[in-house]
mmJSON file of the N, C-alpha and C atoms, coordinates in Angstrom:
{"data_MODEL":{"atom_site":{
"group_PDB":["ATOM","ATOM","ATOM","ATOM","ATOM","ATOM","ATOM","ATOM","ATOM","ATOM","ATOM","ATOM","ATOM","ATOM","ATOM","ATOM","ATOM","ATOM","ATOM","ATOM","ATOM","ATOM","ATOM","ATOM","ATOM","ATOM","ATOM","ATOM","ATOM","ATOM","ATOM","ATOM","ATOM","ATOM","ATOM","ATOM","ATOM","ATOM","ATOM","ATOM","ATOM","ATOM","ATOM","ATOM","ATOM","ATOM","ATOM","ATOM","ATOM","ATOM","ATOM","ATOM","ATOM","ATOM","ATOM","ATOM","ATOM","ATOM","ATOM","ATOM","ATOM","ATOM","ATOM","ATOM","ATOM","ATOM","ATOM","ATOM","ATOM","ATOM","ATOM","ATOM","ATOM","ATOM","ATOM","ATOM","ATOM","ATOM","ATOM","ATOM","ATOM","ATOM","ATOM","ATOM","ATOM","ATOM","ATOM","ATOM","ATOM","ATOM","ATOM","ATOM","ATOM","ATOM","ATOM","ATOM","ATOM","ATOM","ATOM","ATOM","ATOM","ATOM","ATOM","ATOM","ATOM","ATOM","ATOM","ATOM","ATOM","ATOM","ATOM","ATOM","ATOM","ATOM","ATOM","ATOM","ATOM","ATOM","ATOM","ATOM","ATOM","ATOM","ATOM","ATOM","ATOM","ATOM","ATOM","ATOM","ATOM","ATOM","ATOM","ATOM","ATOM","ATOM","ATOM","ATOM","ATOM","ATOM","ATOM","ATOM","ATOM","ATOM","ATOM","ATOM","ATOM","ATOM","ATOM","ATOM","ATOM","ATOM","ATOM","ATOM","ATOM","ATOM","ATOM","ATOM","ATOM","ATOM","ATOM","ATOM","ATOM","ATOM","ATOM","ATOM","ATOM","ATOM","ATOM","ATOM","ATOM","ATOM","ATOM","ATOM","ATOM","ATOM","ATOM","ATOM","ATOM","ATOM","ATOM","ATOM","ATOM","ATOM","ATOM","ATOM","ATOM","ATOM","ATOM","ATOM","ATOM","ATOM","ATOM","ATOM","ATOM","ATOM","ATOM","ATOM","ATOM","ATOM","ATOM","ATOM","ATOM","ATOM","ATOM","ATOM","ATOM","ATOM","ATOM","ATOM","ATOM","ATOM","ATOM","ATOM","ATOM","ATOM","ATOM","ATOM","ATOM","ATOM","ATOM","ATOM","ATOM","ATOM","ATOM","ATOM","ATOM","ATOM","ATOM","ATOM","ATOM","ATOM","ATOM"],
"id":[1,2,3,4,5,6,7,8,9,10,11,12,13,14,15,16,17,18,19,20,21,22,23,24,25,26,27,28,29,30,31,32,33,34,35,36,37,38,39,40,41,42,43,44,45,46,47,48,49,50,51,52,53,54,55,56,57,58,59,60,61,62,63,64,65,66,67,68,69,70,71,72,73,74,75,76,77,78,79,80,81,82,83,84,85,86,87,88,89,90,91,92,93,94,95,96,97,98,99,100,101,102,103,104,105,106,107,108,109,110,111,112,113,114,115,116,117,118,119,120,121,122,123,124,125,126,127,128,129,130,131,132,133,134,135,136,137,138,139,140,141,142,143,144,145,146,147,148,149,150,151,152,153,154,155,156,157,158,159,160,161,162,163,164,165,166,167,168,169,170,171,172,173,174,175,176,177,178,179,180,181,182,183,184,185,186,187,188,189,190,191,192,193,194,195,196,197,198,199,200,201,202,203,204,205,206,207,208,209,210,211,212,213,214,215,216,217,218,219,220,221,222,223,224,225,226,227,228,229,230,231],
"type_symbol":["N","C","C","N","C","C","N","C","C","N","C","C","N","C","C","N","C","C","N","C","C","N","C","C","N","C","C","N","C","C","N","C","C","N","C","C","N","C","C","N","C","C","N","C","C","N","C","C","N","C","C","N","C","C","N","C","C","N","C","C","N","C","C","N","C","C","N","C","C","N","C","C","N","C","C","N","C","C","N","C","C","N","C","C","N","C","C","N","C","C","N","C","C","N","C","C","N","C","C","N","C","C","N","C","C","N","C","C","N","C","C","N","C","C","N","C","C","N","C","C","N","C","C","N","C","C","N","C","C","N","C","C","N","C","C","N","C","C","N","C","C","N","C","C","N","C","C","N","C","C","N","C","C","N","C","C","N","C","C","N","C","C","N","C","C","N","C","C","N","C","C","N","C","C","N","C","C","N","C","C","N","C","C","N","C","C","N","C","C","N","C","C","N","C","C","N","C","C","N","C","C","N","C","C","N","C","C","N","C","C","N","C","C","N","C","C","N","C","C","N","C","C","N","C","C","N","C","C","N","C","C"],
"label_atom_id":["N","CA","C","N","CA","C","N","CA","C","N","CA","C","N","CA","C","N","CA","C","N","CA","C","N","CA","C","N","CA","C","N","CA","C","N","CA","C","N","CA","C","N","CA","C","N","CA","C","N","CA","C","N","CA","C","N","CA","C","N","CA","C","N","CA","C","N","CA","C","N","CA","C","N","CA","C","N","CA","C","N","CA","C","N","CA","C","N","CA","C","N","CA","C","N","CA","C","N","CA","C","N","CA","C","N","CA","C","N","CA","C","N","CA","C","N","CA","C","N","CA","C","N","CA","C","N","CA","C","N","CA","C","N","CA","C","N","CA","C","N","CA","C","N","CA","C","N","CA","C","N","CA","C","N","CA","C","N","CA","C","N","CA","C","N","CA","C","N","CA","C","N","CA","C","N","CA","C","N","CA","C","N","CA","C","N","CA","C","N","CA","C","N","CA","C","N","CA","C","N","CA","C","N","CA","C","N","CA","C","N","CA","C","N","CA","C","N","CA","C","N","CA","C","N","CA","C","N","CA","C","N","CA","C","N","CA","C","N","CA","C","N","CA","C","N","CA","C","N","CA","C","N","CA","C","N","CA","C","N","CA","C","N","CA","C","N","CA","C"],
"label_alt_id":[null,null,null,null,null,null,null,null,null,null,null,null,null,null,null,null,null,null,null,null,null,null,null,null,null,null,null,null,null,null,null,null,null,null,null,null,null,null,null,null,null,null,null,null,null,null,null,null,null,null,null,null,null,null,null,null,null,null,null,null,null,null,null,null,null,null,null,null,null,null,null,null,null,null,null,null,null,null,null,null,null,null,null,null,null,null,null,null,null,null,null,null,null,null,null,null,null,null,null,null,null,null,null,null,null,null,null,null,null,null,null,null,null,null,null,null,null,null,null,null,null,null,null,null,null,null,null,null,null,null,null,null,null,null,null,null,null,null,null,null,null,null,null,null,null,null,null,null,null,null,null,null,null,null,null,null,null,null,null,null,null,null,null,null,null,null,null,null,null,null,null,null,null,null,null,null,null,null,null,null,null,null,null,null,null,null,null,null,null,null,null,null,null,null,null,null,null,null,null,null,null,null,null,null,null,null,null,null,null,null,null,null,null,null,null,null,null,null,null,null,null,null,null,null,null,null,null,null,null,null,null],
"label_comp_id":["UNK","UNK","UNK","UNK","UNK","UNK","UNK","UNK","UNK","UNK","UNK","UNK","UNK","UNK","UNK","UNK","UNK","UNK","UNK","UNK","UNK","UNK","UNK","UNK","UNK","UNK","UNK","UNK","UNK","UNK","UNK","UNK","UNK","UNK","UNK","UNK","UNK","UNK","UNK","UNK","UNK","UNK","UNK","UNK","UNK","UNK","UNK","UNK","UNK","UNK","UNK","UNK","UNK","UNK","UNK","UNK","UNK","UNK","UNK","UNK","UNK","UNK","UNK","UNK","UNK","UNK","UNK","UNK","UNK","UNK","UNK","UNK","UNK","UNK","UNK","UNK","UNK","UNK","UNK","UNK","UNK","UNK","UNK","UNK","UNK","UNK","UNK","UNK","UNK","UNK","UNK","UNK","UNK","UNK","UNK","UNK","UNK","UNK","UNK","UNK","UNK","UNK","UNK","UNK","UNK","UNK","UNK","UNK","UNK","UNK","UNK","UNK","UNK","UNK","UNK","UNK","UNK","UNK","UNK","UNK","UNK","UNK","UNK","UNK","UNK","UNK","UNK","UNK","UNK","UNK","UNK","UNK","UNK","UNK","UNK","UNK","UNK","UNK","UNK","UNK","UNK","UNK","UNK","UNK","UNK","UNK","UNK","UNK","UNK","UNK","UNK","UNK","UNK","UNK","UNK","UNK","UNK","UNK","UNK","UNK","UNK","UNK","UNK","UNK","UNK","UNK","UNK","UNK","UNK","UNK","UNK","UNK","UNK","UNK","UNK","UNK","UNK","UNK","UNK","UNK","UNK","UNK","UNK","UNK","UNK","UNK","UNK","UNK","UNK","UNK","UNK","UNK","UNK","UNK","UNK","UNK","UNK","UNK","UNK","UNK","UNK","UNK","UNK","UNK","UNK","UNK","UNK","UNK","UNK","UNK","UNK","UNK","UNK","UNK","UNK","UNK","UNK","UNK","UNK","UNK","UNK","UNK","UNK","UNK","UNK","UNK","UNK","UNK","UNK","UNK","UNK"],
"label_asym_id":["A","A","A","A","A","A","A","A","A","A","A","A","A","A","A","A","A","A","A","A","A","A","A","A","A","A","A","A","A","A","A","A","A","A","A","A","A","A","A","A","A","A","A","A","A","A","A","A","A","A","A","A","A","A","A","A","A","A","A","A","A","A","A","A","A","A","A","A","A","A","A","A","A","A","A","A","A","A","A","A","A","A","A","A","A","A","A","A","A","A","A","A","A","A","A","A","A","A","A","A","A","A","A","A","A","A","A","A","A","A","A","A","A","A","A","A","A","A","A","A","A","A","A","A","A","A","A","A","A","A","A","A","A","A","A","A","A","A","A","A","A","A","A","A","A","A","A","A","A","A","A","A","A","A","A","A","A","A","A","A","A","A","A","A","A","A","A","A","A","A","A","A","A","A","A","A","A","A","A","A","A","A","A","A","A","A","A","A","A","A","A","A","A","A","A","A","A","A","A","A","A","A","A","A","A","A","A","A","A","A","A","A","A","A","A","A","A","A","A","A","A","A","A","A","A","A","A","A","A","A","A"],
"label_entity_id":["1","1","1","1","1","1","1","1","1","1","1","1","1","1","1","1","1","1","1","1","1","1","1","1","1","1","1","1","1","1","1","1","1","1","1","1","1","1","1","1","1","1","1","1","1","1","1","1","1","1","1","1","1","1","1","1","1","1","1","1","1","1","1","1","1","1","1","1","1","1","1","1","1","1","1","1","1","1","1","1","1","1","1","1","1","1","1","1","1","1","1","1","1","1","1","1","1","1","1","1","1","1","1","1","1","1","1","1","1","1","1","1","1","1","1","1","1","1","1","1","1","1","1","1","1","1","1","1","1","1","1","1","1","1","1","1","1","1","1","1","1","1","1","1","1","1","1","1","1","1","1","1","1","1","1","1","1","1","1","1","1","1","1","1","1","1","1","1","1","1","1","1","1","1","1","1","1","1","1","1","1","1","1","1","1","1","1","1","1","1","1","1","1","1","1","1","1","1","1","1","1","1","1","1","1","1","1","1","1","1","1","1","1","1","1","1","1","1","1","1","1","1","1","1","1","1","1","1","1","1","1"],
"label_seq_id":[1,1,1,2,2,2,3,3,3,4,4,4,5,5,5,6,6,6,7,7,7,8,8,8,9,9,9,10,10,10,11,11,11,12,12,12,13,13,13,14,14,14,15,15,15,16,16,16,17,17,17,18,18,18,19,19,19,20,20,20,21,21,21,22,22,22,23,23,23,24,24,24,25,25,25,26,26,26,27,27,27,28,28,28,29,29,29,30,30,30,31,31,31,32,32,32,33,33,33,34,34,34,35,35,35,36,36,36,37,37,37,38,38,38,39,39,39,40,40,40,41,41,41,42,42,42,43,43,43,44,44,44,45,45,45,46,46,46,47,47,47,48,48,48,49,49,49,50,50,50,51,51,51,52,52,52,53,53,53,54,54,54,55,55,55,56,56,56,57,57,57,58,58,58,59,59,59,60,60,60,61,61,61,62,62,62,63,63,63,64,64,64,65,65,65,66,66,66,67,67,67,68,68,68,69,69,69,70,70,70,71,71,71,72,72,72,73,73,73,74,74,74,75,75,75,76,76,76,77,77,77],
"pdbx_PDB_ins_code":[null,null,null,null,null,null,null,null,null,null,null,null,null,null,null,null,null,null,null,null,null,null,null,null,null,null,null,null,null,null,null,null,null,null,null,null,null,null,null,null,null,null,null,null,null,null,null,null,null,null,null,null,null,null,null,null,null,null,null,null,null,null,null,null,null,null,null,null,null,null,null,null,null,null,null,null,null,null,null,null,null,null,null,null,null,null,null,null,null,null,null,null,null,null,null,null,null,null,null,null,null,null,null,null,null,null,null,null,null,null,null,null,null,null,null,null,null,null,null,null,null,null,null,null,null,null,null,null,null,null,null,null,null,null,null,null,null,null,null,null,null,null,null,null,null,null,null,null,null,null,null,null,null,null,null,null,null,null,null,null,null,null,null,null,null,null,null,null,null,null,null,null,null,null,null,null,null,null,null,null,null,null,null,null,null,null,null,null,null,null,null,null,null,null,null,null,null,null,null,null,null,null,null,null,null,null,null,null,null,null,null,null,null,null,null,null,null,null,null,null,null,null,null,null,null,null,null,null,null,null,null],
"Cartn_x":[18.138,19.441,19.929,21.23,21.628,21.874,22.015,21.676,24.025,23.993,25.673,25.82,26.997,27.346,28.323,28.607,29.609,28.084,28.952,27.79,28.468,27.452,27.861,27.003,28.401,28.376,27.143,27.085,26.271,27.179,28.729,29.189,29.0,29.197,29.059,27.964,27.064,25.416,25.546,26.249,26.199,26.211,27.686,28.814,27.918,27.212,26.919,25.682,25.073,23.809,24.145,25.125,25.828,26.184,26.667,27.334,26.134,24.822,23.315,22.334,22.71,21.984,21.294,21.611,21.277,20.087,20.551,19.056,18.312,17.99,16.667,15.555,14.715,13.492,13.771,13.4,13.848,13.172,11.921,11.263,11.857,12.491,13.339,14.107,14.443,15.907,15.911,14.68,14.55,14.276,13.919,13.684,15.082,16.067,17.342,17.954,17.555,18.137,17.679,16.29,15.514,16.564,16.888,17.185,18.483,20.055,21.073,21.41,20.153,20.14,20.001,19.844,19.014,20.305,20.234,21.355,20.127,20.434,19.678,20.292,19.677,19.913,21.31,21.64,22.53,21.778,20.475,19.589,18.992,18.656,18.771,19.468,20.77,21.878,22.418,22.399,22.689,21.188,19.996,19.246,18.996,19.784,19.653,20.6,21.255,23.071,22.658,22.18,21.693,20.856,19.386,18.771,19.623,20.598,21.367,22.152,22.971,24.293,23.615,24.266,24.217,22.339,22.158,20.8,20.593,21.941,21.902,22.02,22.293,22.768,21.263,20.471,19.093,18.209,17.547,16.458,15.171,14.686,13.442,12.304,11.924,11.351,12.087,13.431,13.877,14.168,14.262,14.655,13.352,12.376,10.878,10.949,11.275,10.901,11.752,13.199,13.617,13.42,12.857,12.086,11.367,10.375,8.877,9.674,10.608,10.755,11.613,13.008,13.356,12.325,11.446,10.148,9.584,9.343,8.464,9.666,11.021,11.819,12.118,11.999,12.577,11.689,10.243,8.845,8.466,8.981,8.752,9.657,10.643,11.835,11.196],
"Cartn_y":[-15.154,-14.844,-15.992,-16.299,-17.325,-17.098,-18.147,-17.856,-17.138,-16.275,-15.903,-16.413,-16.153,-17.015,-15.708,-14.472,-13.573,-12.307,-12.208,-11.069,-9.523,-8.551,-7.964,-6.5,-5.759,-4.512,-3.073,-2.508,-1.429,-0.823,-0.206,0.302,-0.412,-1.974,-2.505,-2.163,-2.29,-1.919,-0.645,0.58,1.91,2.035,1.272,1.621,0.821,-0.233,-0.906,0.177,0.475,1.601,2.939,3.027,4.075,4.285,2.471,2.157,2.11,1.848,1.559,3.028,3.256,4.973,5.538,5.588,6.045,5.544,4.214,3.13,3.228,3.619,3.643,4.478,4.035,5.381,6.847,7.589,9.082,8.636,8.263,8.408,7.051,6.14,5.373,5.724,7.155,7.475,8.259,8.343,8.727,7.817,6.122,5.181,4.929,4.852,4.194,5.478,6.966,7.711,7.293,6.981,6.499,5.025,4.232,3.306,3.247,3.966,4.17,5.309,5.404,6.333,5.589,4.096,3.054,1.862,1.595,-0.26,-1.039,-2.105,-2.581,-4.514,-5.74,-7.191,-7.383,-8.499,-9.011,-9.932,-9.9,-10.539,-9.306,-7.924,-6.926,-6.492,-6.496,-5.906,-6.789,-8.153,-8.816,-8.886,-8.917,-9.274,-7.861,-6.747,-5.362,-5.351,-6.3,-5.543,-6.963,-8.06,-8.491,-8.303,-7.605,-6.71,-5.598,-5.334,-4.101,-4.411,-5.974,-6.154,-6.988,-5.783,-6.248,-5.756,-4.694,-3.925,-3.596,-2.734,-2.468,-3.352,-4.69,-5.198,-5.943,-5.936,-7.074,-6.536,-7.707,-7.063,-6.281,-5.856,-5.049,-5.586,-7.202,-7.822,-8.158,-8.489,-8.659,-7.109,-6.515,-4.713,-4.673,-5.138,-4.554,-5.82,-6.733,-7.632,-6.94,-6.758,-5.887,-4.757,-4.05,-2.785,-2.821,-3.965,-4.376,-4.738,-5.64,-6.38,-4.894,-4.542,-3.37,-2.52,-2.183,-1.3,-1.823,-3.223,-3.79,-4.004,-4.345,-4.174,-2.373,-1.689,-0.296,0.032,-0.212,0.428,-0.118,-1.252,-2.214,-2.306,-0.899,-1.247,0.105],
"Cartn_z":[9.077,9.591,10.455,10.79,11.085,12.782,13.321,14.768,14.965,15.842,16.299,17.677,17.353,19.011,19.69,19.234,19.749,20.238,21.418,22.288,21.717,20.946,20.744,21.909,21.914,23.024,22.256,22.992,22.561,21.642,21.963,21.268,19.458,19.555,18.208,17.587,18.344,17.411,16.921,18.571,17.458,16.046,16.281,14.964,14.232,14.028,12.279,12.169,13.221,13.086,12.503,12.219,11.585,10.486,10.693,8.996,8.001,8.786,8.019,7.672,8.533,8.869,7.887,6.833,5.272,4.681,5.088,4.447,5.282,5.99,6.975,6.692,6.952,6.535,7.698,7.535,8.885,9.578,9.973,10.874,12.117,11.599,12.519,13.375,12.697,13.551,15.075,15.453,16.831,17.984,17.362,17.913,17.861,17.301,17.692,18.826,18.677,19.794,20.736,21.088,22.688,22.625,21.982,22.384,22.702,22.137,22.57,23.756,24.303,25.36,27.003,26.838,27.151,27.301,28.433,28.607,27.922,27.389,26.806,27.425,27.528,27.381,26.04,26.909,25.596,24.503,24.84,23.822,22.731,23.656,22.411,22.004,22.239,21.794,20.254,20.64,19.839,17.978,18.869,17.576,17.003,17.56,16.642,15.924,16.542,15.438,14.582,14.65,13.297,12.392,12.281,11.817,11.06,11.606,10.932,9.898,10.575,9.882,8.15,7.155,5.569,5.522,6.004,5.707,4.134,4.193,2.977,1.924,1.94,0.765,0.86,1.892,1.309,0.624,0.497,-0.643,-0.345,-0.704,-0.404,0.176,0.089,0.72,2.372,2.362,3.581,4.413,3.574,4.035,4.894,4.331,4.766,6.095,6.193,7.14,8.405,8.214,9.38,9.863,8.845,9.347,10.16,9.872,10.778,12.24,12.247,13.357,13.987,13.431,14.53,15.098,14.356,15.091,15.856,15.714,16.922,18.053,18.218,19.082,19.676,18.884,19.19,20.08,19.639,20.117,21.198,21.41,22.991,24.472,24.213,25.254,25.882],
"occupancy":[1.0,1.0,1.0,1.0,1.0,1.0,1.0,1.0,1.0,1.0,1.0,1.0,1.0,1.0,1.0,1.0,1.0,1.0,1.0,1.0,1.0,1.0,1.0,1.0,1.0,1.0,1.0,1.0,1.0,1.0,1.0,1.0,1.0,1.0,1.0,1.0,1.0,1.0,1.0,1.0,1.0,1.0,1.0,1.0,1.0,1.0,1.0,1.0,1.0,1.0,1.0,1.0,1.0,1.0,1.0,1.0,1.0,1.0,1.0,1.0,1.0,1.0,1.0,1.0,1.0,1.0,1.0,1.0,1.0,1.0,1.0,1.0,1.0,1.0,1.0,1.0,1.0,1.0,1.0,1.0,1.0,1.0,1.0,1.0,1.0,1.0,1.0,1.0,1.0,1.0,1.0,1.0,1.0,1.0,1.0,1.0,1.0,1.0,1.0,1.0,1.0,1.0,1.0,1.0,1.0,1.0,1.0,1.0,1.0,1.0,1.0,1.0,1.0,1.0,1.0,1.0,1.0,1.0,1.0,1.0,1.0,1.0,1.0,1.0,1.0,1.0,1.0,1.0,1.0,1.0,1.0,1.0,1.0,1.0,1.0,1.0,1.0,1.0,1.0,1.0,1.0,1.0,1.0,1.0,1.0,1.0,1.0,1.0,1.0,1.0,1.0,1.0,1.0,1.0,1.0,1.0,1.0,1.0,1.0,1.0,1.0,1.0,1.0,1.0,1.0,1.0,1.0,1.0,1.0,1.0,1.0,1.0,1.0,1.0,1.0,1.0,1.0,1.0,1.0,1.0,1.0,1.0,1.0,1.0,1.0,1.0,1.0,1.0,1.0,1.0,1.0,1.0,1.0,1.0,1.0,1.0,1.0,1.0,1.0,1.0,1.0,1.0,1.0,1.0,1.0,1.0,1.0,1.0,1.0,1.0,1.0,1.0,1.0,1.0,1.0,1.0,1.0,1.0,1.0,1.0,1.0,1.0,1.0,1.0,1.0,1.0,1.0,1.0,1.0,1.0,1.0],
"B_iso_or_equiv":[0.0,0.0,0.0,0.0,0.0,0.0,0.0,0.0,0.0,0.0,0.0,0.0,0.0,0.0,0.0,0.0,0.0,0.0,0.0,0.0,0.0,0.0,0.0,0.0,0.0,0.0,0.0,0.0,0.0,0.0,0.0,0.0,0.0,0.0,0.0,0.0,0.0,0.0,0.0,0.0,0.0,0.0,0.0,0.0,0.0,0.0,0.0,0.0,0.0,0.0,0.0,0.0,0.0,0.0,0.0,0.0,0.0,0.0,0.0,0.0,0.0,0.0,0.0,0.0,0.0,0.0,0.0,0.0,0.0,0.0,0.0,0.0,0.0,0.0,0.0,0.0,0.0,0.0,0.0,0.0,0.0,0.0,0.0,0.0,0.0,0.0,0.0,0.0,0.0,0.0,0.0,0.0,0.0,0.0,0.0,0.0,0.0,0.0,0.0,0.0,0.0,0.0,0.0,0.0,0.0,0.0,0.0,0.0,0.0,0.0,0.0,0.0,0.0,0.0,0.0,0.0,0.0,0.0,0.0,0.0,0.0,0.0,0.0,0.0,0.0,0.0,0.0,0.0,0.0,0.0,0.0,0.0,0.0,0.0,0.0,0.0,0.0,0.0,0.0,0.0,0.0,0.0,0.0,0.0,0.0,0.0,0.0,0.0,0.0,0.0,0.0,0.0,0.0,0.0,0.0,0.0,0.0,0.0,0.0,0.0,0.0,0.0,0.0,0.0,0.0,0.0,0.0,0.0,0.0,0.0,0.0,0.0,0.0,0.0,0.0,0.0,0.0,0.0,0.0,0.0,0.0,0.0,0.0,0.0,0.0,0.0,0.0,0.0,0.0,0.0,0.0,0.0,0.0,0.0,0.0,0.0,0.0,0.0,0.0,0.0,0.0,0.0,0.0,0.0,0.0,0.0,0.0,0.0,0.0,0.0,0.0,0.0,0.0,0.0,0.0,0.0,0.0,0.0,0.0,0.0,0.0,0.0,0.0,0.0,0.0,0.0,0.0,0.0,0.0,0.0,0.0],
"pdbx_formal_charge":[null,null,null,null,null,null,null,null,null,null,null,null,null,null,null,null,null,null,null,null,null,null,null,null,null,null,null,null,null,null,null,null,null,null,null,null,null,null,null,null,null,null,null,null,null,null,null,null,null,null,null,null,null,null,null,null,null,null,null,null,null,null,null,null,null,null,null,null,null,null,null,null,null,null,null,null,null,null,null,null,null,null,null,null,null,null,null,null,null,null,null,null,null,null,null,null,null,null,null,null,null,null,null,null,null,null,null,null,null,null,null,null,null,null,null,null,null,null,null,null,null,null,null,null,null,null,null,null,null,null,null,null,null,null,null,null,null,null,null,null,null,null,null,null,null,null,null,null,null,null,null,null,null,null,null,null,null,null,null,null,null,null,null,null,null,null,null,null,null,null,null,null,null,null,null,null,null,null,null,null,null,null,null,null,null,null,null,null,null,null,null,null,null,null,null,null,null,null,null,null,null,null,null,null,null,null,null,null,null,null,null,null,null,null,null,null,null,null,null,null,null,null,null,null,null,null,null,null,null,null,null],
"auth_seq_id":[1,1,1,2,2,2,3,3,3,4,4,4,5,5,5,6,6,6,7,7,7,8,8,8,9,9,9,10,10,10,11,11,11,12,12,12,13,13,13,14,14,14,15,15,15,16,16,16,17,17,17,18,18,18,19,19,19,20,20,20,21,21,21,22,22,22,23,23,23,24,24,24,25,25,25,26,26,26,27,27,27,28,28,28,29,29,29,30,30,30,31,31,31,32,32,32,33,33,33,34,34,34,35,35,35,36,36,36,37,37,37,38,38,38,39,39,39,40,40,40,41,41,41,42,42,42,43,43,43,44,44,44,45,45,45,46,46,46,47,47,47,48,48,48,49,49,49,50,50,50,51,51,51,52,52,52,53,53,53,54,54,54,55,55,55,56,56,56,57,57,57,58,58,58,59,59,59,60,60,60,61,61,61,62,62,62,63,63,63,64,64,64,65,65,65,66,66,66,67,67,67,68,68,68,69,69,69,70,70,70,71,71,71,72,72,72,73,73,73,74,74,74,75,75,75,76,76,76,77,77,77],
"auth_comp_id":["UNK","UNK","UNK","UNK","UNK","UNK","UNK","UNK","UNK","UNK","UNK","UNK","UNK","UNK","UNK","UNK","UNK","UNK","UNK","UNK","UNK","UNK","UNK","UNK","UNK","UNK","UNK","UNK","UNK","UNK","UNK","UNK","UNK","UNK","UNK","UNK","UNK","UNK","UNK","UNK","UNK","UNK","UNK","UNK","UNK","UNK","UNK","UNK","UNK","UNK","UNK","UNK","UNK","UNK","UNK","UNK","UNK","UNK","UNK","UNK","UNK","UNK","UNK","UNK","UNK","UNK","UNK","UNK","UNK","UNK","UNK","UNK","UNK","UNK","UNK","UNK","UNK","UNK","UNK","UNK","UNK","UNK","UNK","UNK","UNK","UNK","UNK","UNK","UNK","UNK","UNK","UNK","UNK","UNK","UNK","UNK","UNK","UNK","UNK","UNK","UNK","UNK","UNK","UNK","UNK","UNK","UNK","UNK","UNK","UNK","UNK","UNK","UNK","UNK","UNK","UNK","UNK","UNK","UNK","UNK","UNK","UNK","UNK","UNK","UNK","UNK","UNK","UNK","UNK","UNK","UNK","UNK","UNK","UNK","UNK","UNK","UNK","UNK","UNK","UNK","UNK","UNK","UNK","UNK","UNK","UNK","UNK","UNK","UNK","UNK","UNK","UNK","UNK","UNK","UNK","UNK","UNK","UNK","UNK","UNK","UNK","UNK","UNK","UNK","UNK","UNK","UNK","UNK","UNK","UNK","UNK","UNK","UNK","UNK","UNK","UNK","UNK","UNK","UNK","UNK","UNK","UNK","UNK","UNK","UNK","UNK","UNK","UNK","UNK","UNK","UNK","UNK","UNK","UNK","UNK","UNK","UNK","UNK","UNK","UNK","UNK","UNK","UNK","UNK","UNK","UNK","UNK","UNK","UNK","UNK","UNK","UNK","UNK","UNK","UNK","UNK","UNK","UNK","UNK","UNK","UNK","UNK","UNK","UNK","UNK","UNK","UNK","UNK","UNK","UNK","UNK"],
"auth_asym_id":["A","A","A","A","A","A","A","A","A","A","A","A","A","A","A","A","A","A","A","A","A","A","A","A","A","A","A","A","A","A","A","A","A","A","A","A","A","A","A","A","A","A","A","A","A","A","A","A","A","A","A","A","A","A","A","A","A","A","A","A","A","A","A","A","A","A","A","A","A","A","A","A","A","A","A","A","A","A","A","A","A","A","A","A","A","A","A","A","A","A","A","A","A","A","A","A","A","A","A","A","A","A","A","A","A","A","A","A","A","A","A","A","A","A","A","A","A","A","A","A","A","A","A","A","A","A","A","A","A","A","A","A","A","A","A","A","A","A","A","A","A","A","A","A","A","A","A","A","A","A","A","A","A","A","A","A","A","A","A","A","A","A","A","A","A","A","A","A","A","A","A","A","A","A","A","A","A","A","A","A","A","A","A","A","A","A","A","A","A","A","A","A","A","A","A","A","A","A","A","A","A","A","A","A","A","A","A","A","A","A","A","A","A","A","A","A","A","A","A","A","A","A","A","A","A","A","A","A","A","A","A"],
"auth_atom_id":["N","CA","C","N","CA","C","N","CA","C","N","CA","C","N","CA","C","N","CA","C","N","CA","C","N","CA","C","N","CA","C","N","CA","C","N","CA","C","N","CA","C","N","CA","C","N","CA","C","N","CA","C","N","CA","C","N","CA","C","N","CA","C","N","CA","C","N","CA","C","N","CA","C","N","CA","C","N","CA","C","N","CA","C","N","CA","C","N","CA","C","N","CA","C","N","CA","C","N","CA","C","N","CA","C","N","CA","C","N","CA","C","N","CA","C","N","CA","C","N","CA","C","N","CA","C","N","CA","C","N","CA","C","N","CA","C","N","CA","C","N","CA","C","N","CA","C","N","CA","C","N","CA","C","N","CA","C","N","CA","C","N","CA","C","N","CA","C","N","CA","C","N","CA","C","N","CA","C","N","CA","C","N","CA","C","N","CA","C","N","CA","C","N","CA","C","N","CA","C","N","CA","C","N","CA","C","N","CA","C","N","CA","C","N","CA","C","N","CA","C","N","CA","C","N","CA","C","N","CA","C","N","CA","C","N","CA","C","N","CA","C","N","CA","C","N","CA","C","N","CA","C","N","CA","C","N","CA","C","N","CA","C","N","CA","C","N","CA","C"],
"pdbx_PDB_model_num":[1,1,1,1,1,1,1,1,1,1,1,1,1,1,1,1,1,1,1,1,1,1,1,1,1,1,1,1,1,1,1,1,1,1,1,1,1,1,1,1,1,1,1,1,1,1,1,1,1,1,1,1,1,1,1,1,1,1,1,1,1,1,1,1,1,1,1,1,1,1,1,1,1,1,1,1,1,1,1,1,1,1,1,1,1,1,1,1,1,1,1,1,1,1,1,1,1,1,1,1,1,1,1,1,1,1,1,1,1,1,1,1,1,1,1,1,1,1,1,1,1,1,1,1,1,1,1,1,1,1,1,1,1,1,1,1,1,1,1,1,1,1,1,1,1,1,1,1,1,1,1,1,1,1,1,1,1,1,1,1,1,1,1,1,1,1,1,1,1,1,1,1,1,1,1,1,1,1,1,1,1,1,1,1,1,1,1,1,1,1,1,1,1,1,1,1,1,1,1,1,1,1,1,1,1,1,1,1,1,1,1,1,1,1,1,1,1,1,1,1,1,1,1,1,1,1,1,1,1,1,1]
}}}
C-alpha cells in the first residue's frame, strides 16, 4: 500500500469499515467494536482505514495479509 499524506478521522475509518463489513470474517467484528469504542493515534486511525480501503477488491493473498495485520493492530490497543 502506498504511503497517504491526508489524516483520516475516526468517523472516516467508521464509514469505509462499513463499506467493508461484509468481507470480513465474523469473528473480527467485535475487535473493530472494542476499537471504535476507543480514541485511537492518528497513526492508527490512518493505517486502519488503509487496511480497509479496496478490501474487497484484493486478492485473497493480500485479503489474508490485512487480516493478519488488522488483528495484530485490533488485538494490541
Amino acid at each position: 500500500m502506498s504511503e497517504c499524506k491526508i489524516n483520516h478521522s475516526q468517523e472516516d475509518v467508521k464509514s469505509k469499515y462499513e463499506s467493508q463489513t461484509a468481507f470480513f470474517p465474523e469473528e473480527m467484528k467485535p475487535l473493530f467494536d472494542q476499537f471504535f469504542a476507543k480514541e485511537h493515534t492518528q497513526e492508527i486511525l490512518n493505517e486502519v482505514f488503509h487496511l480497509l480501503k479496496k478490501y474487497d477488491l484484493a486478492t485473497e493473498e493480500e485479503k489474508s495479509e490485512r487480516t493478519n495485520r488488522l488483528n495484530m493492530v485490533l488485538n494490541n490497543l
